[in-house]
NURODREN-277625 format. One line per 4 residues: their letters; for each residue x, y, z of N, C-alpha, C. Coordinates in Angstrom, 2 decimals, always signed. Example, Ala and Ser with C-alpha at 12.3 -4.5 7.8 and 13.67 -1.06 7.14 Angstrom:
BEGIN
as) +13.19:-5.69:+7.80:+12.30:-4.50:+7.80:+13.20:-3.30:+7.80; +12.85:-2.25:+7.08:+13.67:-1.06:+7.14:+12.90:+0.03:+7.87
END
This chain:
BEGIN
xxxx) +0.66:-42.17:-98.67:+1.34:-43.40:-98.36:+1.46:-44.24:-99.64; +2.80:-44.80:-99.73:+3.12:-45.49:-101.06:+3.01:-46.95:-100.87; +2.50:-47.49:-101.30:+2.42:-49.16:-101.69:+2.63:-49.89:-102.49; +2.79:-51.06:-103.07:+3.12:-51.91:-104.23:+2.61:-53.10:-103.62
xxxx) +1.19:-53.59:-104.65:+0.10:-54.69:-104.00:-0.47:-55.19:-105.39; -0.96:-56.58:-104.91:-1.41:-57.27:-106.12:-2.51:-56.89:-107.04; -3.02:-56.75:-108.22:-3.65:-56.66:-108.60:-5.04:-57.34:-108.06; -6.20:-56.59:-107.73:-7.69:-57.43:-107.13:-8.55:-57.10:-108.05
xxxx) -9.67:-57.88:-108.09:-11.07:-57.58:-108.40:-11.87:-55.85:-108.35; -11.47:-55.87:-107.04:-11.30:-54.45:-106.69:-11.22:-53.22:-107.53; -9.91:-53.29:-108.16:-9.22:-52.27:-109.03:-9.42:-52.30:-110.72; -10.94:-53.19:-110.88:-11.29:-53.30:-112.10:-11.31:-52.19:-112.74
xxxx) -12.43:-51.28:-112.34:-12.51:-50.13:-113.02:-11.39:-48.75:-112.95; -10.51:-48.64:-111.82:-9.45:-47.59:-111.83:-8.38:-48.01:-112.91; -8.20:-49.54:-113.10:-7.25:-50.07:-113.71:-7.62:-49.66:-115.12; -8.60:-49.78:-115.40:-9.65:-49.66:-116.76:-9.09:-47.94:-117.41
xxxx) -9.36:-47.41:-116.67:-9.00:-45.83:-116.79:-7.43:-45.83:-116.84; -6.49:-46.17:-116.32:-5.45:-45.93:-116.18:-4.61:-46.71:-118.08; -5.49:-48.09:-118.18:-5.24:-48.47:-119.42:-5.83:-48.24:-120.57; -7.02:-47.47:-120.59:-7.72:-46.45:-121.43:-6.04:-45.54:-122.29
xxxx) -5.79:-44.88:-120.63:-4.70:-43.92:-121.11:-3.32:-44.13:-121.66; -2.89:-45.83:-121.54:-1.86:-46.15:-121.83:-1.79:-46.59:-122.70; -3.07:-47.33:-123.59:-3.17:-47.17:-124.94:-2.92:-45.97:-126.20; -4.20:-45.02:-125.48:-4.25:-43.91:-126.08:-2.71:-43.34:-126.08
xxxx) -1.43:-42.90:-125.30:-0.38:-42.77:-125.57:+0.37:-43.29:-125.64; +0.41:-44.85:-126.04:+1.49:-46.06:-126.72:+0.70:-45.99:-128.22; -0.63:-45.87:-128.32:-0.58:-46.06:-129.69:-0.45:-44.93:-130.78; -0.13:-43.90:-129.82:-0.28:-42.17:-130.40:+1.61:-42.66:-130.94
xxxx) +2.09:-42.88:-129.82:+3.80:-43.37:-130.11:+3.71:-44.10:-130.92; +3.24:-45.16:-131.77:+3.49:-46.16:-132.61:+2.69:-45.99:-133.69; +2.13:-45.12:-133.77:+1.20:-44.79:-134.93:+0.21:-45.13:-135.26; -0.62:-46.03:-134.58:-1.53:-46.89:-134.98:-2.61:-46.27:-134.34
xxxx) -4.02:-46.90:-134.49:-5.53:-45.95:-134.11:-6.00:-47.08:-133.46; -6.30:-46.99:-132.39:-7.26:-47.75:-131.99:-8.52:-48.06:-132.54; -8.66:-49.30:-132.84:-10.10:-49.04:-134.04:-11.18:-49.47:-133.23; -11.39:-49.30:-132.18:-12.61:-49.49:-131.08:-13.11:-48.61:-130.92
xxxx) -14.76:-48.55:-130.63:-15.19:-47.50:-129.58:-14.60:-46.84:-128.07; -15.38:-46.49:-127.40:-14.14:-45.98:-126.20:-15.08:-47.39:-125.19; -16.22:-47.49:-125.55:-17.36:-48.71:-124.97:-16.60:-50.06:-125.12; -16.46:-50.28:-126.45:-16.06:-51.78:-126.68:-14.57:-51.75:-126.40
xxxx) -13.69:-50.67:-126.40:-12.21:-50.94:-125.54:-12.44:-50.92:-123.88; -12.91:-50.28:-123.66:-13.07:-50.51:-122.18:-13.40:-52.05:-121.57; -14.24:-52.61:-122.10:-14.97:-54.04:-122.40:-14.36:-54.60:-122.33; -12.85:-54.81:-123.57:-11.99:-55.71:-123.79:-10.78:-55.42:-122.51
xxxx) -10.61:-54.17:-122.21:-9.61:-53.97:-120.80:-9.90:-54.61:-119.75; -11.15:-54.59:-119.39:-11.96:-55.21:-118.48:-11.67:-56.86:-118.41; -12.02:-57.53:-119.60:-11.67:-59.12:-119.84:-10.39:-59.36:-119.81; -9.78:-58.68:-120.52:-7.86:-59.29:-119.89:-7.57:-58.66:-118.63
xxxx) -8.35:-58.08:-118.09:-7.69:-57.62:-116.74:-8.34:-58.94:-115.67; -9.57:-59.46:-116.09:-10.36:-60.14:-115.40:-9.03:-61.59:-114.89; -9.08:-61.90:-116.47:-8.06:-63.01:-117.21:-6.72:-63.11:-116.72; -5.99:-61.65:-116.80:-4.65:-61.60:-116.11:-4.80:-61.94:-114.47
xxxx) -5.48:-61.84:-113.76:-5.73:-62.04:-112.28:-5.73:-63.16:-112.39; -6.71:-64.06:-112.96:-7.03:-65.58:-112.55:-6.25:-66.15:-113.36; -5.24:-65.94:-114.57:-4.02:-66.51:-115.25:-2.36:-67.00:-113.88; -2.73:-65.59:-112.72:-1.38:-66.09:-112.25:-0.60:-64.92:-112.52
xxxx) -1.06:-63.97:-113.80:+0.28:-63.35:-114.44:+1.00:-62.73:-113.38; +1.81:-62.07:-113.08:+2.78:-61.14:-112.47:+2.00:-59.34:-112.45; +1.18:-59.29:-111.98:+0.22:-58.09:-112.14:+0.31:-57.25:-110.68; +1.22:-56.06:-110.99:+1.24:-55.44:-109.38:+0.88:-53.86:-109.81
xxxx) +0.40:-53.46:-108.50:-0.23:-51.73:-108.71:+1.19:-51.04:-107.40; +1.64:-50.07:-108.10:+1.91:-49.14:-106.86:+1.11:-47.91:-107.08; +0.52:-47.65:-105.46:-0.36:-47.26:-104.94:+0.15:-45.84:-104.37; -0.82:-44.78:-104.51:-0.31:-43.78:-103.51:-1.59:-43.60:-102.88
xxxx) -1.75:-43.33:-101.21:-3.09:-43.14:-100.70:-4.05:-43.50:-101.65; -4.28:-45.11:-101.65:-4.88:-46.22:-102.64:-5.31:-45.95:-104.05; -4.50:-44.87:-104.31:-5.07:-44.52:-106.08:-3.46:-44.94:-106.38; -4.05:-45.78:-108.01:-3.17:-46.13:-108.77:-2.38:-45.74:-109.31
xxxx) -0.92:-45.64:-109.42:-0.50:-44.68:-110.48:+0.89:-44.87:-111.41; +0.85:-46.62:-110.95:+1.57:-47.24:-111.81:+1.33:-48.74:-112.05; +1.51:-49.56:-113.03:+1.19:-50.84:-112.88:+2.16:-51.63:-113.84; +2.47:-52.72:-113.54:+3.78:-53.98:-113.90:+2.59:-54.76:-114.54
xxxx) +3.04:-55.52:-115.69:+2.31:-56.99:-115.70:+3.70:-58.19:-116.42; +3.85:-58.92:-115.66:+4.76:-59.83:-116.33:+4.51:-61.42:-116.23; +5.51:-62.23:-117.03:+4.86:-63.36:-116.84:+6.44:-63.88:-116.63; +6.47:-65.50:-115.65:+7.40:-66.61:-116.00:+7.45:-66.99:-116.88
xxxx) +8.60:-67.06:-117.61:+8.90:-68.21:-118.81:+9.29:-69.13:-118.10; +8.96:-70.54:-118.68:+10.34:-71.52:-118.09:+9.73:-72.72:-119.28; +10.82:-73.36:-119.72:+11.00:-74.17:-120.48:+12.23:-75.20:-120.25; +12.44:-76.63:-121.15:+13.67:-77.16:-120.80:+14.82:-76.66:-120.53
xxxx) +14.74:-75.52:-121.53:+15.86:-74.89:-121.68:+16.33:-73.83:-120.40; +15.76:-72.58:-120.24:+15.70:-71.94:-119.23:+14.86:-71.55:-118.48; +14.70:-70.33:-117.85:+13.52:-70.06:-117.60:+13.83:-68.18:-117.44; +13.07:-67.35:-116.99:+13.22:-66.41:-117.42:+12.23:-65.41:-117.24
xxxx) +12.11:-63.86:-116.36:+10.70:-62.99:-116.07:+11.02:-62.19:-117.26; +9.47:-62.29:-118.42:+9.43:-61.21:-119.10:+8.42:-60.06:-118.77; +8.63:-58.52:-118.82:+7.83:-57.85:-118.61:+6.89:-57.25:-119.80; +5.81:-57.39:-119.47:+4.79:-57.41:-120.82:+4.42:-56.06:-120.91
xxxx) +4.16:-55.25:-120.00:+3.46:-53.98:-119.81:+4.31:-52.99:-118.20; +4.96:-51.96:-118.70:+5.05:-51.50:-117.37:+4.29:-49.70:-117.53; +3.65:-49.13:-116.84:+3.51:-47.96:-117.16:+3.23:-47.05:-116.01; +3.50:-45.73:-116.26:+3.28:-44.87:-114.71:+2.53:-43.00:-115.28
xxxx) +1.49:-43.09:-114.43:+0.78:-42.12:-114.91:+1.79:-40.46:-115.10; +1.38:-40.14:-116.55:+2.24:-39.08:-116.48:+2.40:-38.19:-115.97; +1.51:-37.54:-114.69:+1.72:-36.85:-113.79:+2.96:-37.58:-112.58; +3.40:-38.72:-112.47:+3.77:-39.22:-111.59:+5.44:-39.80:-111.98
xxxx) +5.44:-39.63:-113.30:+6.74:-39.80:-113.97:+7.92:-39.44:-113.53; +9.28:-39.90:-113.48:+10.36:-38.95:-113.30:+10.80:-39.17:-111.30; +9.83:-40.06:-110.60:+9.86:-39.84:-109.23:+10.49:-41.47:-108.60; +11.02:-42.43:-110.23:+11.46:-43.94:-109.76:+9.91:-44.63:-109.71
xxxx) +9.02:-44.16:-109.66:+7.85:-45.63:-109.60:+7.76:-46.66:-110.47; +8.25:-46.57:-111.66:+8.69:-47.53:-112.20:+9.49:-48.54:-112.42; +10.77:-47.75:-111.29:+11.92:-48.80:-111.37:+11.45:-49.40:-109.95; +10.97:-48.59:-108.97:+10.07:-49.28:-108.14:+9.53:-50.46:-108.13
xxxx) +8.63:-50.41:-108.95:+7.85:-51.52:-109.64:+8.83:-53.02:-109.82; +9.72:-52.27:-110.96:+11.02:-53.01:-111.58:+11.82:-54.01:-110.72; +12.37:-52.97:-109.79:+13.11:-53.64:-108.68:+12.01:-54.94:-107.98; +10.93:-54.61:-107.81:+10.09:-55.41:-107.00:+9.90:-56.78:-107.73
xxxx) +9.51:-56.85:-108.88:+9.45:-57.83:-109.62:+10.67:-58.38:-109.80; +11.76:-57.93:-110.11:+13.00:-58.63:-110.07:+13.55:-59.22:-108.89; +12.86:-58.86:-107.52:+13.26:-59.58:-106.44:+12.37:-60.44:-106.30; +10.79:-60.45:-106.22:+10.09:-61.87:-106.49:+10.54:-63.12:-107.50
xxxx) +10.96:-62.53:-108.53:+11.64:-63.68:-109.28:+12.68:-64.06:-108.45; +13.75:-63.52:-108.25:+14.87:-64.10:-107.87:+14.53:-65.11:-106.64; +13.48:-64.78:-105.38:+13.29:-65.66:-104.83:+12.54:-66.72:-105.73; +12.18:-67.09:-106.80:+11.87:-68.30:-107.44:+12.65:-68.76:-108.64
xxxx) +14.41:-68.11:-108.00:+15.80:-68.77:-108.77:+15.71:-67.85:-110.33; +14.86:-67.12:-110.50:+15.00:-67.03:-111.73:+15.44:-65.28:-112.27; +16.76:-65.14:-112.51:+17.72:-64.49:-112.71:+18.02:-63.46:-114.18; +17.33:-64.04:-114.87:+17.18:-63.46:-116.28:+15.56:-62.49:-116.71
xxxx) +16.09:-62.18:-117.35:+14.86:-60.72:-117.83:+14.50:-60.47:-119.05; +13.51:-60.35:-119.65:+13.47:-59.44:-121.00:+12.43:-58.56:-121.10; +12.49:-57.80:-122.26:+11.05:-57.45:-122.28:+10.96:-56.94:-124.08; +10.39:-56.23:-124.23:+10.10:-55.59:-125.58:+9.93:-54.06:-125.70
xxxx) +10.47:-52.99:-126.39:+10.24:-51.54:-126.16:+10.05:-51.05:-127.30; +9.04:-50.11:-128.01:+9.19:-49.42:-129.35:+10.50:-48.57:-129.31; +10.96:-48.85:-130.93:+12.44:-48.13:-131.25:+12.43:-47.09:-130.85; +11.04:-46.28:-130.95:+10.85:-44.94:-130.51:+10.63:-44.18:-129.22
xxxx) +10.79:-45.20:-128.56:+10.34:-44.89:-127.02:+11.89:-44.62:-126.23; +12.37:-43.48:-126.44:+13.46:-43.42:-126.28:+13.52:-43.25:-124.56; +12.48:-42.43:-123.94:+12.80:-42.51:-122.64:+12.62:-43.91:-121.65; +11.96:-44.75:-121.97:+11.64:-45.60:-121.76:+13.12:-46.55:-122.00
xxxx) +13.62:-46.61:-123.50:+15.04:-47.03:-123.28:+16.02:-46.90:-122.88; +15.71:-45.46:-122.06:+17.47:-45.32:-121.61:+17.18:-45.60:-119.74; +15.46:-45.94:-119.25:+15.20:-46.06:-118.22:+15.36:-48.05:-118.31; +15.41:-48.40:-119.41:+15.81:-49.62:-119.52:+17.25:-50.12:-119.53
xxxx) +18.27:-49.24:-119.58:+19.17:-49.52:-119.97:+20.27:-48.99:-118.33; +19.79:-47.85:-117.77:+19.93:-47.68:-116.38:+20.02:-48.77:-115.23; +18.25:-49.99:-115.92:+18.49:-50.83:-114.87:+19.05:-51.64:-115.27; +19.92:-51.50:-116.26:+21.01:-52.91:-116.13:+20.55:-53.85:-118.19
xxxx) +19.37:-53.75:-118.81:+19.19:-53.72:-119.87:+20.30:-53.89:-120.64; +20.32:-54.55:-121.65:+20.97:-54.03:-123.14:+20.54:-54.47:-123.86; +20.51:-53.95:-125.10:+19.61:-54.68:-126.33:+20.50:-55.72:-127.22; +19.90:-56.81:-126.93:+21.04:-58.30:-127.58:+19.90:-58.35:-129.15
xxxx) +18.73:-57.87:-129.62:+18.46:-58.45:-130.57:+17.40:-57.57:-131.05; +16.61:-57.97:-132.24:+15.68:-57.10:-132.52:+14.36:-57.59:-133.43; +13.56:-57.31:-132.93:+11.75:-57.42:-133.57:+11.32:-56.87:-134.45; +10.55:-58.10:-135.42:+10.06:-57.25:-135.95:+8.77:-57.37:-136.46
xxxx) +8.06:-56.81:-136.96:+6.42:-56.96:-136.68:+5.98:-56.55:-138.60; +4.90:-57.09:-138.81:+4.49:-56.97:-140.22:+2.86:-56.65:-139.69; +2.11:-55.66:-140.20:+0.94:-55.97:-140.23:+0.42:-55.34:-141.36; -1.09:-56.22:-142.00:-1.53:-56.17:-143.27:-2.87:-55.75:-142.81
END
């Protein structure tokens, strides 16, 4: 049975494992090393996951027979100017890939916003993440601009 439910207290530690792994292959894609133990990253997953719950953020799990196997995290913008859902993190376990749980996800969050008027989207994707961009660009996406990052 498939579900899409809020992030709880609950799902500390499955969540923990699931973002163990989404590090380990976002940062294998971007080149970079995690410079943590596997102890003190777990630790820190644990505190922003704690943090993202009691922040409000936009944090949803879809569920199959209550194991996790995809998860959204997004936040409201809104300012004078506009306002606006960006998605910060979307990811779906790679056994489970290829079956829509992500646009799943996608769709879901884009209809909670819209019931709170808010119509616009962004998010951020490595240049290299090509499947990921053309699953961005399917739902309606286009790339108006571009990032860029320095680190020393």
């Amino acid at each position: 049975m498939e579900n899409i439910e809020k992030a709880k207290k609950v799902d500390l530690e499955e969540y923990t494992d699931l973002k163990v792994e989404y590090l380990k292959e976002n940062y294998i894609l971007i080149r970079k090393k995690i410079m943590l133990s596997e102890f003190d990253l777990r630790d820190k997953i644990k505190k922003e996951f704690l943090n993202q719950i009691s922040n409000k953020d936009y944090f949803m799990f879809l569920k199959i027979n209550n194991y996790i196997v995809a998860f959204i995290i997004a936040s409201k913008i809104k300012n004078v100017f506009k306002k606006f859902g960006y998605i910060n993190d979307i990811f779906v376990k790679k056994e489970f890939r290829g079956r829509g749980f992500g646009q799943r996800l996608f769709k879901r969050f884009i209809s909670d916003m819209e019931k709170e008027s808010i119509k616009e989207f962004r998010l951020g994707v490595d240049i290299r993440n090509k499947y990921a961009i053309e699953m961005y660009k399917k739902l309606g996406f286009k790339i108006t601009n571009y990032e860029m990052e320095m680190i020393k």
